[in-house]
PyMOL commands that place a pseudoatom at each C-alpha (Angstrom):
pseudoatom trace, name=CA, resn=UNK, resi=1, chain=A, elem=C, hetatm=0, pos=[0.000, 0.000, 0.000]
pseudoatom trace, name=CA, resn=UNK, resi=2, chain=A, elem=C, hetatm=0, pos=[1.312, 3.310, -1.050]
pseudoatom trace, name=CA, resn=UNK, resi=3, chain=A, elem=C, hetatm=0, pos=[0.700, 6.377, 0.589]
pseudoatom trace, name=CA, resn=UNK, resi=4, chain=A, elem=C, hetatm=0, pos=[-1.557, 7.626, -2.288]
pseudoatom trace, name=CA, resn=UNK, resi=5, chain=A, elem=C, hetatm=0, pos=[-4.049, 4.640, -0.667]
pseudoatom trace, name=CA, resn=UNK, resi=6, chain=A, elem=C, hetatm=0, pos=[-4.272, 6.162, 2.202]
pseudoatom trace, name=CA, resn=UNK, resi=7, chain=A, elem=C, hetatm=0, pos=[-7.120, 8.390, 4.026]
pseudoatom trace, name=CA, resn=UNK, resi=8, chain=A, elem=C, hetatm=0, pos=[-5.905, 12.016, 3.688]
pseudoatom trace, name=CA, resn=UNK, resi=9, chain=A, elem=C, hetatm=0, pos=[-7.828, 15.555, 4.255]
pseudoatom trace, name=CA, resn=UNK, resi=10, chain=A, elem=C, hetatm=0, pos=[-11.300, 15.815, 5.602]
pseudoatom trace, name=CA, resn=UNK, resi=11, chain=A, elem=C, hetatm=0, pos=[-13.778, 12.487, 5.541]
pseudoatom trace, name=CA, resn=UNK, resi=12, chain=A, elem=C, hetatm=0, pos=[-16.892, 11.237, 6.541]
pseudoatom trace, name=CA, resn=UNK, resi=13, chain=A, elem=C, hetatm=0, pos=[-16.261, 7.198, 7.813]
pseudoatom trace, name=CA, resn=UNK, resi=14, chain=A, elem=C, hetatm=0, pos=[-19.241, 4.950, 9.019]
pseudoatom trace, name=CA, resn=UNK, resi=15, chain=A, elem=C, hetatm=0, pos=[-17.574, 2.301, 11.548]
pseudoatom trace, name=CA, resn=UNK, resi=16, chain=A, elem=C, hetatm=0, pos=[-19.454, -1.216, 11.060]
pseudoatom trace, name=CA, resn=UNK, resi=17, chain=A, elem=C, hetatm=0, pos=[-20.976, -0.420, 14.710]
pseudoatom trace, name=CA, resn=UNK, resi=18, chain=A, elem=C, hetatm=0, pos=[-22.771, 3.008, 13.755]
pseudoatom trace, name=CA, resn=UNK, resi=19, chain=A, elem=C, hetatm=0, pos=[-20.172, 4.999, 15.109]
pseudoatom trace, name=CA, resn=UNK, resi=20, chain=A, elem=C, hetatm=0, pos=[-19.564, 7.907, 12.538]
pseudoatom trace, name=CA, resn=UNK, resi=21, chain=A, elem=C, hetatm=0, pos=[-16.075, 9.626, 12.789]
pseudoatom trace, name=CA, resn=UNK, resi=22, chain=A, elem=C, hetatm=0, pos=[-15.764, 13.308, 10.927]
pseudoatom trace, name=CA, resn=UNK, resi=23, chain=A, elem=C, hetatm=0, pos=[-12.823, 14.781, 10.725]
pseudoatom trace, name=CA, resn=UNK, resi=24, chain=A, elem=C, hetatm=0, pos=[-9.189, 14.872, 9.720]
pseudoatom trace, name=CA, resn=UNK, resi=25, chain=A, elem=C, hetatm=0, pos=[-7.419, 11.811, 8.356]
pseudoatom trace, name=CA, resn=UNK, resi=26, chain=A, elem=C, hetatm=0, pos=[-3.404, 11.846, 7.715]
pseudoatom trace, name=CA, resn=UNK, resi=27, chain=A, elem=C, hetatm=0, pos=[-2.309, 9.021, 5.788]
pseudoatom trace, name=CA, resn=UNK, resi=28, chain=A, elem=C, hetatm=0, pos=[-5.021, 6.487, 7.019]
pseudoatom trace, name=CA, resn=UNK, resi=29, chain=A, elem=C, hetatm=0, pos=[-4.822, 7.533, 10.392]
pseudoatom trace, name=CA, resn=UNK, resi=30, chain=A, elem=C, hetatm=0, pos=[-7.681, 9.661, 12.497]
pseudoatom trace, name=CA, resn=UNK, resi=31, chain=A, elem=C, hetatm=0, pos=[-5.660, 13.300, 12.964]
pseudoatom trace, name=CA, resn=UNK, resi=32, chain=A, elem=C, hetatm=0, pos=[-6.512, 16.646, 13.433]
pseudoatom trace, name=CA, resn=UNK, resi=33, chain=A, elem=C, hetatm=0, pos=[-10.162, 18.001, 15.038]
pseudoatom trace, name=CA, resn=UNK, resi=34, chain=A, elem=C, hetatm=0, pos=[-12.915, 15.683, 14.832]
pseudoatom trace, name=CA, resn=UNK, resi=35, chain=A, elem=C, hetatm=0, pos=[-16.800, 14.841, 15.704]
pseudoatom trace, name=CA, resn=UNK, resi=36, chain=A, elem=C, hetatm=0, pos=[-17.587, 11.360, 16.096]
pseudoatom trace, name=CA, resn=UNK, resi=37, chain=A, elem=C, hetatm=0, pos=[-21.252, 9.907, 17.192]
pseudoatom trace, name=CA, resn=UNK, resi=38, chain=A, elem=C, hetatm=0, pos=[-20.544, 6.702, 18.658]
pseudoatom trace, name=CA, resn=UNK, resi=39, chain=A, elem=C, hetatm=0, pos=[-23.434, 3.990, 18.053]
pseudoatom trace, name=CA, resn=UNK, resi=40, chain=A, elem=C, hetatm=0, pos=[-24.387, 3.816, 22.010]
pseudoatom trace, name=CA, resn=UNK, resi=41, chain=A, elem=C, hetatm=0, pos=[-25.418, 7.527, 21.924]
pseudoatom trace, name=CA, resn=UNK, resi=42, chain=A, elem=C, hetatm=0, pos=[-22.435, 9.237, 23.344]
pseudoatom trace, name=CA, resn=UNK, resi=43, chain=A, elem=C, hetatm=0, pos=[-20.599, 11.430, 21.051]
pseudoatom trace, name=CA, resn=UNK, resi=44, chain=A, elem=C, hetatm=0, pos=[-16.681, 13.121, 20.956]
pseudoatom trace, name=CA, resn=UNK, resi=45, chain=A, elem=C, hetatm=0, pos=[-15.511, 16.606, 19.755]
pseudoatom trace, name=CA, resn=UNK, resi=46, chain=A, elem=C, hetatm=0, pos=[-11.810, 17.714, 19.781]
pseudoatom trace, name=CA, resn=UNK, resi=47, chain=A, elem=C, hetatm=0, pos=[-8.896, 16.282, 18.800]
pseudoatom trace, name=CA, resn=UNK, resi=48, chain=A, elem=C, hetatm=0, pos=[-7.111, 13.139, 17.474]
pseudoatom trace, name=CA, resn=UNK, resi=49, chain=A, elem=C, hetatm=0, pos=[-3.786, 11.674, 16.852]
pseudoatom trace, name=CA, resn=UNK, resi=50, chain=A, elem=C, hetatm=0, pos=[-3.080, 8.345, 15.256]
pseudoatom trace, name=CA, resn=UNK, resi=51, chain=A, elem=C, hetatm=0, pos=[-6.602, 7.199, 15.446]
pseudoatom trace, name=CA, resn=UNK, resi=52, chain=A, elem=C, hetatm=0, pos=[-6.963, 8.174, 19.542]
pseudoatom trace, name=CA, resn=UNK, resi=53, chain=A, elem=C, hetatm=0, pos=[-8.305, 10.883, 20.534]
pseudoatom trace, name=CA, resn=UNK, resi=54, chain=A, elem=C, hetatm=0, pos=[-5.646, 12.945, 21.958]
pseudoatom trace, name=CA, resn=UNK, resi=55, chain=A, elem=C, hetatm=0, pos=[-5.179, 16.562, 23.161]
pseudoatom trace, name=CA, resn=UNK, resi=56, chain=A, elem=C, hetatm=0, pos=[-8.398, 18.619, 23.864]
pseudoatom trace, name=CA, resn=UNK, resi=57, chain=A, elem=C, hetatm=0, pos=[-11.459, 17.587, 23.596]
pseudoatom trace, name=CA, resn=UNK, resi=58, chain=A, elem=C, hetatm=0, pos=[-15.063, 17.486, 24.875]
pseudoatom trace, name=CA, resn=UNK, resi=59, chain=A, elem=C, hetatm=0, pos=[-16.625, 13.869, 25.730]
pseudoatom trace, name=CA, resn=UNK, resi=60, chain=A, elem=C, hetatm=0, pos=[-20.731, 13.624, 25.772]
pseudoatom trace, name=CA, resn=UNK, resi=61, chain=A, elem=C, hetatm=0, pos=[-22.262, 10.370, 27.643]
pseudoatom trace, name=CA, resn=UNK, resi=62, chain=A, elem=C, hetatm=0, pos=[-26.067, 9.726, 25.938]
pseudoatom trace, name=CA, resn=UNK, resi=63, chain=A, elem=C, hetatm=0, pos=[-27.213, 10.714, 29.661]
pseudoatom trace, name=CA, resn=UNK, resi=64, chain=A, elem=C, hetatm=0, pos=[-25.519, 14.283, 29.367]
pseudoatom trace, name=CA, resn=UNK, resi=65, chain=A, elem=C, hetatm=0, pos=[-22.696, 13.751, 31.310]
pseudoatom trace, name=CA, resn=UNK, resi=66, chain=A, elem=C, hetatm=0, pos=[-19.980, 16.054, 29.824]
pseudoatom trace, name=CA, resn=UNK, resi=67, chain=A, elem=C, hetatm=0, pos=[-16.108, 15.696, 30.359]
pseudoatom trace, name=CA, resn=UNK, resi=68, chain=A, elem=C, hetatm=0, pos=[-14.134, 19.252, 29.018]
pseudoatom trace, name=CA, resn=UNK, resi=69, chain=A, elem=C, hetatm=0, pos=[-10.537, 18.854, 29.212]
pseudoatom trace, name=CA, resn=UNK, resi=70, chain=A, elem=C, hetatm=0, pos=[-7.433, 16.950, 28.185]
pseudoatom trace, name=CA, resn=UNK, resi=71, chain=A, elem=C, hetatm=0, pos=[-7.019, 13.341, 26.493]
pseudoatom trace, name=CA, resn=UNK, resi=72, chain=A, elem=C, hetatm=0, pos=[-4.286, 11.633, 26.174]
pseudoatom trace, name=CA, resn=UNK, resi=73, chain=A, elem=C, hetatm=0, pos=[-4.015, 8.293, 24.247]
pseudoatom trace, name=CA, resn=UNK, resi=74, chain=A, elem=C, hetatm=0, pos=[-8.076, 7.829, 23.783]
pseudoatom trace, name=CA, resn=UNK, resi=75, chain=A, elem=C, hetatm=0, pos=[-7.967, 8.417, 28.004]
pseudoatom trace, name=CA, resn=UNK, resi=76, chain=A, elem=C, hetatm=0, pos=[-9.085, 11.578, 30.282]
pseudoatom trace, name=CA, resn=UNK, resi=77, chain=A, elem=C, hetatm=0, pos=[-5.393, 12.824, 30.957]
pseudoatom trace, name=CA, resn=UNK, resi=78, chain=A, elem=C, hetatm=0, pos=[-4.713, 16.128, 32.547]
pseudoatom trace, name=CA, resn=UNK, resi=79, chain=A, elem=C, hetatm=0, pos=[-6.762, 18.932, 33.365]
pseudoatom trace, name=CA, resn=UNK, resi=80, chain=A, elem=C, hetatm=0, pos=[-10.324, 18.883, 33.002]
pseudoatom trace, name=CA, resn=UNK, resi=81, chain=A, elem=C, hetatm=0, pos=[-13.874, 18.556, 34.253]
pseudoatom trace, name=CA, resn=UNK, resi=82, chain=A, elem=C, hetatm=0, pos=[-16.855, 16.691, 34.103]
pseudoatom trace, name=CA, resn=UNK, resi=83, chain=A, elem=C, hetatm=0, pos=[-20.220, 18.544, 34.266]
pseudoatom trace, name=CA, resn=UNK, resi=84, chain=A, elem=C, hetatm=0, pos=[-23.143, 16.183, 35.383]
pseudoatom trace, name=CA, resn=UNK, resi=85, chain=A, elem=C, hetatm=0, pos=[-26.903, 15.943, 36.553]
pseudoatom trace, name=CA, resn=UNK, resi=86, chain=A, elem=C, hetatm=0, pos=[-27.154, 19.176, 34.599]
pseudoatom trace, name=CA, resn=UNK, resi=87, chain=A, elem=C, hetatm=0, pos=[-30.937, 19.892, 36.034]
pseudoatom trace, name=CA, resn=UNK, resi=88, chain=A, elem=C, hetatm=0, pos=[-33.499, 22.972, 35.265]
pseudoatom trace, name=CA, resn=UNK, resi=89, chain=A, elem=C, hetatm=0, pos=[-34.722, 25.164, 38.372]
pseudoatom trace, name=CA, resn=UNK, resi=90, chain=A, elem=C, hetatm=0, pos=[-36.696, 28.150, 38.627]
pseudoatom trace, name=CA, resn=UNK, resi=91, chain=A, elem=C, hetatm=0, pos=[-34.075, 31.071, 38.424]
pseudoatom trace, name=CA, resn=UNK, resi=92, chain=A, elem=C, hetatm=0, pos=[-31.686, 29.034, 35.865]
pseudoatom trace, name=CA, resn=UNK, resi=93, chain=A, elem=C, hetatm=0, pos=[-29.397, 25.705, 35.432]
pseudoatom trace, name=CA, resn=UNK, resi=94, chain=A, elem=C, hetatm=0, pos=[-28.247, 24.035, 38.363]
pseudoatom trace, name=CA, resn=UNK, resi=95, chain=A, elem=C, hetatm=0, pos=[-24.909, 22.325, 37.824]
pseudoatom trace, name=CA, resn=UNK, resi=96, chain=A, elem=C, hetatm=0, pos=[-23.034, 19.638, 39.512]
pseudoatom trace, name=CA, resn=UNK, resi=97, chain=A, elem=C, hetatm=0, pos=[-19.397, 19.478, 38.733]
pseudoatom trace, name=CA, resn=UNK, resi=98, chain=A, elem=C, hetatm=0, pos=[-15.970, 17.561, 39.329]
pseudoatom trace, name=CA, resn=UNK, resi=99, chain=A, elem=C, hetatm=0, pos=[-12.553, 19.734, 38.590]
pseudoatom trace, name=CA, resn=UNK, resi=100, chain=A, elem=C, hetatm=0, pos=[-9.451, 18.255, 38.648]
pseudoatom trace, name=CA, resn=UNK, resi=101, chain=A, elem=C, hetatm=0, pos=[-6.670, 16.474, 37.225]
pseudoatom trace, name=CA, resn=UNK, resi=102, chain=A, elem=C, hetatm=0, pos=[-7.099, 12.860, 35.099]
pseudoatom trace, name=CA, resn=UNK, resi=103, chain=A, elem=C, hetatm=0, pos=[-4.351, 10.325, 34.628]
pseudoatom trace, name=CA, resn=UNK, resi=104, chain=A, elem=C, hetatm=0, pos=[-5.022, 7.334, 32.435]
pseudoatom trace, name=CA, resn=UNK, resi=105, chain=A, elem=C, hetatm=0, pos=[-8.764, 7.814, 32.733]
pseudoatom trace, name=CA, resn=UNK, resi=106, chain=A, elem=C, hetatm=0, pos=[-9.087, 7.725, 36.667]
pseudoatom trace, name=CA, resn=UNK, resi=107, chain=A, elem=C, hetatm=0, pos=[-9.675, 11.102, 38.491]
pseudoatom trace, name=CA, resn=UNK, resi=108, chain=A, elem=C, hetatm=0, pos=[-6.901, 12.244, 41.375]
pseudoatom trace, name=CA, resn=UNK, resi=109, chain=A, elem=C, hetatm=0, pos=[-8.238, 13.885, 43.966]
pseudoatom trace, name=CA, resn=UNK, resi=110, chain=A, elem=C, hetatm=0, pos=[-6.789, 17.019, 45.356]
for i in range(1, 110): cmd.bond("trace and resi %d" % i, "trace and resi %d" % (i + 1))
show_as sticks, trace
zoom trace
């Protein structure tokens, strides 16, 4: 396979599971800013390196939790925070939120 084969530039690809990656591609590999809808609801913006997501990004459960912060090899890695039971009262939006720092996916408290 020559490099000429491979993915490069902006793309649409539909994963056999649903999941719909758009975004960047650099020979064959997910890279650069991307949106992906993964097939269980739950969907990605931000970046990607060699088909992880990696660097900043913004993670979306199907339930509305939200994670804002850094990835690192298709993990929660670095600074960031998750915003959850996001719930409507009378005088606005009531939020409950976790800040801190993430390493390999598991959140170190302060």
């Amino acid at each position: 396979m020559t490099h000429s084969d491979l993915f490069n530039g902006h793309g649409v690809f539909c994963d056999n599971d649903g999941t719909v990656y758009d975004g960047d591609w650099v020979q064959g590999h997910k890279s650069g800013v991307a949106s992906v809808k993964y097939a269980n609801g739950d969907s990605y913006l931000g970046d990607y390196k060699y088909g992880k997501r990696h660097g900043k990004g913004q993670y979306t459960t199907k339930d509305g939790e939200i994670y804002s912060g850094e990835f690192v090899n298709d993990m929660k890695h670095g600074n960031g925070h998750i915003i959850k039971d996001n719930t409507l009262v009378k005088s606005g939006i009531t939020l409950h939120f976790i800040i801190g720092m993430w390493i390999e996916d598991e959140y170190m408290k302060n």
